[in-house]
C-alpha positions as CSV (number, residue, x, y, z in Angstrom):
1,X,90.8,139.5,65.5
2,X,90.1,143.1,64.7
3,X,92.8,145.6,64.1
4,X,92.3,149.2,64.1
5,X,95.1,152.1,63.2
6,X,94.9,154.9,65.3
7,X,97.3,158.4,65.3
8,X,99.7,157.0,67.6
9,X,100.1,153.4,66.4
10,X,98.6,150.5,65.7
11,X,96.1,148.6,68.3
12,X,95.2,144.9,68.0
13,X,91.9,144.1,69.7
14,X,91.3,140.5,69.7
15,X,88.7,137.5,70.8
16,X,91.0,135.3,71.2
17,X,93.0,133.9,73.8
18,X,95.4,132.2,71.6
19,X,99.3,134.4,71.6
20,X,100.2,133.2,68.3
21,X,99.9,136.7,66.9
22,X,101.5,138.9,69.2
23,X,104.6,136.4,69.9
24,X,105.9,137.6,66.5
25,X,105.7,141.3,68.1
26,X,107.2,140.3,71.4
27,X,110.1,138.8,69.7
28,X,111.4,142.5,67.5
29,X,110.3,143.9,71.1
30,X,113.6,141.2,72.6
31,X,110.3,140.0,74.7
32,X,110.9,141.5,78.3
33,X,111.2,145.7,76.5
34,X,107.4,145.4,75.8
35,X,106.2,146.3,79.0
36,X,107.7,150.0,78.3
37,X,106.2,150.0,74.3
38,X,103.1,148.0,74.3
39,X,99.5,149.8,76.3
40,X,97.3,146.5,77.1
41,X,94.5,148.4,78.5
42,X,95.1,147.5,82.1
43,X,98.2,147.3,84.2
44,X,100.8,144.4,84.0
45,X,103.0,143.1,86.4
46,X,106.2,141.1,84.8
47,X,106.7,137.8,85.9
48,X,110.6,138.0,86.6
49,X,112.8,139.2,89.0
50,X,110.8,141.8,91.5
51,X,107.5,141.6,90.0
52,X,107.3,145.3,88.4
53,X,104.5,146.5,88.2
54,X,104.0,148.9,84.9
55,X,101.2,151.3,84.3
56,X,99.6,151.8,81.1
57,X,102.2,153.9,78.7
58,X,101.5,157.4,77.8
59,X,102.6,156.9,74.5
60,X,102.8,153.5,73.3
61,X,103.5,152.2,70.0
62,X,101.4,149.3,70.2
63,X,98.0,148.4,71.9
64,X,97.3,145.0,72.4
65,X,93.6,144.5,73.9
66,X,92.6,140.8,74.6
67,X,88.9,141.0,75.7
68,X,88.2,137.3,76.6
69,X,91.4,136.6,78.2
70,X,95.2,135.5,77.2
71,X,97.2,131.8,77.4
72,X,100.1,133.9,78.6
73,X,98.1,135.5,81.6
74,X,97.8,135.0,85.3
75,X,95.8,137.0,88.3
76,X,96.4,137.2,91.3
77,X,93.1,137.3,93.2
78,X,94.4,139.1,96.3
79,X,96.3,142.3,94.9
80,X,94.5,142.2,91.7
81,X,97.6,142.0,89.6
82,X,98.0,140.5,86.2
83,X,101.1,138.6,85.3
84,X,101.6,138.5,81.5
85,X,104.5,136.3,80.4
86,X,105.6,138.1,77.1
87,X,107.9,135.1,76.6
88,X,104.7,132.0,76.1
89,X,101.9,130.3,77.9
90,X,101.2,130.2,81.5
91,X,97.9,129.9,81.9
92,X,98.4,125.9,82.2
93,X,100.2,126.7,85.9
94,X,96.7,127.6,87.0
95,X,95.4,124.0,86.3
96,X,98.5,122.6,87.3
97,X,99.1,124.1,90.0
98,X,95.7,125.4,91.4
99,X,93.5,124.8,94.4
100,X,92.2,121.4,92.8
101,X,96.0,119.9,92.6
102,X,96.3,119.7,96.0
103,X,94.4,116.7,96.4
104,X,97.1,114.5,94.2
105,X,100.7,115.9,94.0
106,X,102.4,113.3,94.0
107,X,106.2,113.8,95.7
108,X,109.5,114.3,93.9
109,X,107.5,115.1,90.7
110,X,108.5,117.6,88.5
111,X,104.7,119.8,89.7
112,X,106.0,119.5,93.5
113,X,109.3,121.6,91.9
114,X,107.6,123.6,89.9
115,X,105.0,124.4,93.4
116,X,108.1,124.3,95.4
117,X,109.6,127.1,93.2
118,X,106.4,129.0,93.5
119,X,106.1,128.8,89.8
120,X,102.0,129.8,90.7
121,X,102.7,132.3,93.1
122,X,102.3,135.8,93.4
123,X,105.3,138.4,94.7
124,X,102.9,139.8,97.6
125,X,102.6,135.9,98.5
126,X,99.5,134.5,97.4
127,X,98.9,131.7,95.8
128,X,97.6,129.5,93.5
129,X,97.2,132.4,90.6
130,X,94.5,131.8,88.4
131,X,94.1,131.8,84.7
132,X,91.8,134.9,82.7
133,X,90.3,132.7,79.9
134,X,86.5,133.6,78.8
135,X,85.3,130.1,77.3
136,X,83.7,130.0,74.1
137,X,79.8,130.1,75.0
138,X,76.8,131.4,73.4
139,X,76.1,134.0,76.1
140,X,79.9,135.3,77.2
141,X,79.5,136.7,80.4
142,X,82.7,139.0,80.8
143,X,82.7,140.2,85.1
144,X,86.2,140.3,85.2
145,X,87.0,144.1,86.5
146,X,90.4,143.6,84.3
147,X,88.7,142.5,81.3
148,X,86.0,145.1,82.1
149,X,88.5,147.7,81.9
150,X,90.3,146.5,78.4
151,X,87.1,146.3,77.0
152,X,86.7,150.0,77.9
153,X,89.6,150.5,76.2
154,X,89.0,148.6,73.3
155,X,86.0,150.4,72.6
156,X,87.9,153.8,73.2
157,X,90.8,153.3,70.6
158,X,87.7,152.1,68.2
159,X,86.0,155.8,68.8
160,X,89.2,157.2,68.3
161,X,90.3,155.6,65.2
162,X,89.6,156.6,61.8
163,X,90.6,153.3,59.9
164,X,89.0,149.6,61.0
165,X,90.5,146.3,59.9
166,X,88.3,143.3,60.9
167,X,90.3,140.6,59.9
168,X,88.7,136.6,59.8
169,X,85.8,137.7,62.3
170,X,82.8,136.4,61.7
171,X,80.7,138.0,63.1
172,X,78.5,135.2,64.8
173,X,74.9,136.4,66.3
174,X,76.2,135.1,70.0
175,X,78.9,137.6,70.1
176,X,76.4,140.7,71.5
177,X,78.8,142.6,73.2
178,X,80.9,142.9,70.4
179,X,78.5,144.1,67.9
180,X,77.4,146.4,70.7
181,X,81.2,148.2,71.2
182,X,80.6,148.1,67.6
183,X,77.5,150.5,67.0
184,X,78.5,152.6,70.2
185,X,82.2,153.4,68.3
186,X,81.0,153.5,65.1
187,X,78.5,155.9,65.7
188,X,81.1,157.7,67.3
189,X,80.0,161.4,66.0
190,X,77.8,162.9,63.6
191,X,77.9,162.1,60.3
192,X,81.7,160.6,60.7
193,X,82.3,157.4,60.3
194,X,85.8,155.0,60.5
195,X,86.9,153.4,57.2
196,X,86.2,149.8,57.4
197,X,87.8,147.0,55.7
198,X,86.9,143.1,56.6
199,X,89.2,140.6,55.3
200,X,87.8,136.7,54.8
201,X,89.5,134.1,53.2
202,X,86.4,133.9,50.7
203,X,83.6,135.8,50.1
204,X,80.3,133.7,51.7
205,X,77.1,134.3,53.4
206,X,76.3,134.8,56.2
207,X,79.1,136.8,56.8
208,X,78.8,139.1,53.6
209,X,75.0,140.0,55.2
210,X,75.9,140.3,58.6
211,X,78.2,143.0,58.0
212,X,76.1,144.9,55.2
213,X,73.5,145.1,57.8
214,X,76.1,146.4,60.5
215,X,77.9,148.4,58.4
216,X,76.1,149.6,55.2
217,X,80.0,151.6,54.3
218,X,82.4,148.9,54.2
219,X,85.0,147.5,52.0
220,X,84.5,143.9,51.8
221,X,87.7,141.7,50.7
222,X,88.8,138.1,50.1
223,X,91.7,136.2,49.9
224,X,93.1,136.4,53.7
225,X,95.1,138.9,55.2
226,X,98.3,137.4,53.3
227,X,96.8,138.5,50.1
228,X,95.9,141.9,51.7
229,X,99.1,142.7,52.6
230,X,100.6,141.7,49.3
231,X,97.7,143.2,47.7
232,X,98.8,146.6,49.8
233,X,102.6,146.3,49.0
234,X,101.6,145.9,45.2
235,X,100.0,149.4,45.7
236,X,102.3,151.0,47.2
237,X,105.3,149.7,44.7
238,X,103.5,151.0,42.1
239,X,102.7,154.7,43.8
């Protein structure tokens, strides 16, 4: 999980699918107000009522780029639209719910309500939706044209931003593409480079060499994030 500060707010870019993190965001944001406050690189359809669908914000306050996918996504593969539930986890209607279900649903089951109630179907009518999840793999092959457009984005709010926290990435060897979006931000302009910090539980090769090697400028710090943050508020008590 990487999070980078930029002039207008704060943008998490993150590898993983999980919503853990965020959840605690959607929650201050009273869940269904973050599709007016939160940019996540791509356009979003909500899941209730009419199906609005919300353009990227102009001036957002958060940016929340997921570049292999999110449990609390759907697409629809006929208008292109991705549901994101801000309130949990969908992803498990695609399974459910998808073209392989068909062959056993058995009747008066709670799946044949939840298929009855179109609980996998999209608002231009549709169905089954399907889940954006990029498996962990040595070679990730991202084709998505969604995920192809957040990771443009991701790699835009990097260039932009002048502060870079990595926080518990490891940077493994498999993960090309993200080393690339890497190097192309970070050499961004001449002579200018972001502040980096990279947070690990513990200071431990191969990590430490990986990231001397990537970035000979960086600021290298154990103990989690917790202890950064408390680290950081003991600064700035004593400022």
């Amino acid at each position: 999980m990487d999070l980078a500060r930029v002039e207008e707010g704060v943008t998490l870019i993150s590898t993983n699918y999980d919503i853990e993190v965020e959840q605690g965001l959607y929650s201050k944001l009273h869940y269904y107000n973050v599709f007016t406050q939160v940019d996540f690189g791509t356009r979003v359809r909500d899941p209730s009522g009419p199906g609005t669908i919300y353009n990227r914000p102009s001036n957002p306050s958060y940016r929340i780029f997921k570049l292999h996918g999110s449990l609390n996504w759907l697409r629809c593969s006929v208008c292109d639209n991705l549901y994101l539930n801000p309130a949990g986890a969908v992803a498990y209607l695609s399974f459910l719910l998808g073209e392989d279900s068909k062959r056993y649903r058995p009747p008066n089951s709670w799946l044949e309500q939840l298929y009855t109630n179109g609980a996998n179907q999209c608002h231009c009518g549709y169905q089954p939706l399907r889940h954006v999840i990029v498996a962990p793999s040595f070679v990730r092959d991202v084709r998505d044209p969604i995920l192809l457009e957040i990771w443009r984005n991701a790699l835009e709010a990097l260039r932009a931003a002048n502060r870079w926290i990595i926080v518990g990435y490891s940077l493994p060897p498999e993960d090309v593409a993200i080393r690339s979006m890497f190097l192309r931000a970070y050499h961004r302009r001449d002579n200018e480079r972001p502040e980096i910090v990279v947070i690990q539980e513990a200071k431990k090769e191969p990590e430490i060499s990986r990231y001397r090697h990537l970035f000979p400028r960086h600021t290298y710090k154990a103990g989690g994030f917790d202890g950064y943050l408390n680290s950081m508020a003991t600064a700035g008590s004593s400022d």
